[in-house]
N, C-alpha and C positions, 0 to 999 in steps of 0.2 A: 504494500500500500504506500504509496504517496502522498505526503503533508507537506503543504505550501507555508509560507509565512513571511514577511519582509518587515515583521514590528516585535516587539514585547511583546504585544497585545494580540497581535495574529499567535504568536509562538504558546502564549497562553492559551488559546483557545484548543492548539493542537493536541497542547499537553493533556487539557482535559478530557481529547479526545481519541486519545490514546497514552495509556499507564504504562505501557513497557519502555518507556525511554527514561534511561537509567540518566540520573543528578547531572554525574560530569558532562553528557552530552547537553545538556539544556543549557547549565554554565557556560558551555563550551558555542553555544548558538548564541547567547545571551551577546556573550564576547565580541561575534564576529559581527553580530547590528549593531554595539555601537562601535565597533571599527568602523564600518561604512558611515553611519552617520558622521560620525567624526573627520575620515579623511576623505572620503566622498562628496564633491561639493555641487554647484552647476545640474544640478535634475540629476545626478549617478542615483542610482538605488541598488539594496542590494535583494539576490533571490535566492532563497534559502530553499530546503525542502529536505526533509527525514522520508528515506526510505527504509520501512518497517519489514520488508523482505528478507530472509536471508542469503539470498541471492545479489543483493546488496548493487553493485555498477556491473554485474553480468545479467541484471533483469531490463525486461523490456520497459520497464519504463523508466529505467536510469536511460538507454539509448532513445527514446522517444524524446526526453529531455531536451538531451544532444542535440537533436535534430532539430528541433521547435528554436532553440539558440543557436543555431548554425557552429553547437561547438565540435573541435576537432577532439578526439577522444585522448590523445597523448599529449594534447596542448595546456594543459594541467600546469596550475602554477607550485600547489604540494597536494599530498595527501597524507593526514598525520592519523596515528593512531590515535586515538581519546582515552577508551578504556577496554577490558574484558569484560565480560558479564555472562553468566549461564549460558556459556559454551559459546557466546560471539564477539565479534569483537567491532568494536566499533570506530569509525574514521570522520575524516572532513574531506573531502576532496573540494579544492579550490580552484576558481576559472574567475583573472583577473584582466575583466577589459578597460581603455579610457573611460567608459560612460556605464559599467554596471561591473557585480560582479555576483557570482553564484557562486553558492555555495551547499555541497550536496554530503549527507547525515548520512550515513549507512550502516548496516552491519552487513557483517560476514563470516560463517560457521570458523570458527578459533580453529587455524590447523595443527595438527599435532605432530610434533618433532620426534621423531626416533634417531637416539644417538647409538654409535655402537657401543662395544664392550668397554 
């Protein structure tokens, strides 16, 4: 599922509208509106969106995204972990143009490391 938001107050609405999105990611969304407000100036907005999937930027609507913003998939400005939680893990991936920026919430099933002996 897909949640939009560009405010506090949008972002508050999502939360109520879905309970699985753990603390650090909402701080972490919190964070990144008023970074845009703040260096953002001139009409810039920014567009956020938590994908609730665990399928996370290999679901069709992370790419339907894409495409509705004419973004290029590798043209990512970072993508940072946030947290773990109940086997996922959760990220920011960032896309930073002159006049907007997006910013897209995901998880993705915690992969599991096997070391040798």
């Amino acid at each position: 599922m897909k949640y939009t938001f560009r405010s506090e107050k949008e972002l508050q609405e999502v939360i109520q509208a879905c309970a699985g999105i753990p603390q650090k990611v909402i701080d972490n969304a919190k964070y990144h509106i008023g970074l845009v407000e703040e260096c953002f100036e001139d009409g810039a907005c920014g567009n956020f969106y938590i994908l609730t999937d665990d399928d996370g930027i290999d679901s069709d609507t992370y790419k339907d995204c894409l495409r509705e913003y004419n973004l290029i998939e590798g043209d990512y400005e970072f993508d940072d972990l946030i947290c773990a939680e109940n086997g996922s893990e959760w990220h920011i991936r960032a896309f930073i143009g002159t006049d907007a920026y997006w910013g897209f919430f995901y998880k993705s099933k915690t992969k599991e490391v096997c070391y040798g002996k």
